[in-house]
C-alpha positions in Angstrom: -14.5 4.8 26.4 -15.9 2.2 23.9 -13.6 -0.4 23.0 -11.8 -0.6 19.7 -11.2 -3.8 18.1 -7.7 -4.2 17.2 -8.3 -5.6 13.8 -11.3 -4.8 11.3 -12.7 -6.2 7.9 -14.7 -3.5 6.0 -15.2 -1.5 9.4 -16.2 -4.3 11.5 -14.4 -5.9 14.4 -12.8 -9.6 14.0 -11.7 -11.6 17.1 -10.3 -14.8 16.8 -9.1 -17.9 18.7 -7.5 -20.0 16.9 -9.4 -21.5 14.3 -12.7 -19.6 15.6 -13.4 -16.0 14.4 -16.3 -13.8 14.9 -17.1 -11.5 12.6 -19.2 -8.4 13.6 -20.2 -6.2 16.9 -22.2 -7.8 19.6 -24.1 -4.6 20.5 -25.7 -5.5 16.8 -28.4 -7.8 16.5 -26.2 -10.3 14.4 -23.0 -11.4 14.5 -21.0 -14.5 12.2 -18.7 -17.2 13.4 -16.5 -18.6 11.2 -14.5 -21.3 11.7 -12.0 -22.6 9.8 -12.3 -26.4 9.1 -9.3 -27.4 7.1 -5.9 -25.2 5.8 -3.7 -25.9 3.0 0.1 -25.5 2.7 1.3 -22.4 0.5 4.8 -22.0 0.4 5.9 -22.2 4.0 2.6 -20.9 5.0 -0.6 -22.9 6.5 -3.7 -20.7 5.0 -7.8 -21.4 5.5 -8.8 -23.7 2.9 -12.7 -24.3 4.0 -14.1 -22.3 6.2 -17.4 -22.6 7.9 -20.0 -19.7 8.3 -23.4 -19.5 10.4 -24.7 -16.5 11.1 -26.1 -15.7 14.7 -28.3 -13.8 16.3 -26.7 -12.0 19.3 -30.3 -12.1 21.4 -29.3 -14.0 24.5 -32.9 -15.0 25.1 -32.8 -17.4 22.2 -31.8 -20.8 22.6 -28.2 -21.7 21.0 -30.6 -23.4 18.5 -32.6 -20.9 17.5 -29.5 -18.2 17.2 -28.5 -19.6 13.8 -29.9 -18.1 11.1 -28.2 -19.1 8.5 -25.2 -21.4 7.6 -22.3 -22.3 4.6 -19.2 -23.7 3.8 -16.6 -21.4 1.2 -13.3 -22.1 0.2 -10.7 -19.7 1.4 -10.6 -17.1 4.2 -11.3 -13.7 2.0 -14.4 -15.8 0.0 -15.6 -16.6 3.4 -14.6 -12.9 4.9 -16.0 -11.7 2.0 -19.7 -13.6 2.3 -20.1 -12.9 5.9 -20.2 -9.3 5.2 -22.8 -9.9 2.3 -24.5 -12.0 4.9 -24.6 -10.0 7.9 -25.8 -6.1 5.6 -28.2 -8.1 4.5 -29.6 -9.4 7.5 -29.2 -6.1 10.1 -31.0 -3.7 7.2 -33.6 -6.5 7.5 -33.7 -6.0 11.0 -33.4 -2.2 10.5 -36.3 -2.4 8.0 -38.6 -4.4 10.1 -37.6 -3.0 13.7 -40.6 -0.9 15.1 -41.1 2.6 14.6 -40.7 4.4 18.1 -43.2 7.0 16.8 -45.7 4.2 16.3 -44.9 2.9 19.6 -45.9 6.0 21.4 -49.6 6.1 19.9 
C-alpha cells in the first residue's frame, strides 16, 4: 500500500521538520523546500514571516548544485504555500510537455 501523507496543500503532501518543509511527491520529478527564515508574534502565536523557496529536482543523479531550479523569498507561509504550487505545475507540465514520447522511442 502507497503511503499517505498525513497533511496536504491543494492534493500534495507537506512534511515538515521544524522550520524545513517539503512541498510535493518525490516519485515526481520536482519537489520545493521551503524554509522558514524568520516568524513574527501574533497574539500568542509565533507564525512564518519570510519564508524561503527553491525548487528541486528530485533526480538523484544531479549534483546538490544542479537540483535547484529555481529560488525566492515571500512573506508569509500561505504566499509562500501558495507560490510553490504555482511553481512546481508549472515546472512538472514542462517536464510532462517535454518528456519523450514512448511511441517515438520504439521507432
Amino acid at each position: 500500500m502507497a503511503y499517505t501523507a498525513p497533511l496536504t496543500y491543494k492534493g500534495r503532501p507537506l512534511v515538515r521538520c521544524k522550520n524545513e518543509i517539503y512541498y510535493g511527491s518525490l516519485e515526481e520529478p520536482f519537489v520545493v523546500f521551503l524554509q522558514i527564515l524568520t516568524t513574527k508574534k501574533e497574539g500568542e502565536e509565533e507564525v512564518a514571516d519570510r519564508v524561503h523557496l527553491t525548487l528541486l529536482s528530485t533526480d538523484t543523479t544531479l549534483s546538490p548544485k544542479n537540483r535547484i531550479i529555481k529560488q525566492t523569498d515571500k512573506n508569509g507561509l500561505y504566499n509562500a504555500l501558495d507560490f510553490a504550487t504555482i511553481l512546481l505545475e508549472r515546472q512538472l507540465a514542462d517536464a510532462k510537455r517535454n518528456a519523450p514520447k514512448k511511441d517515438a522511442a520504439k521507432k
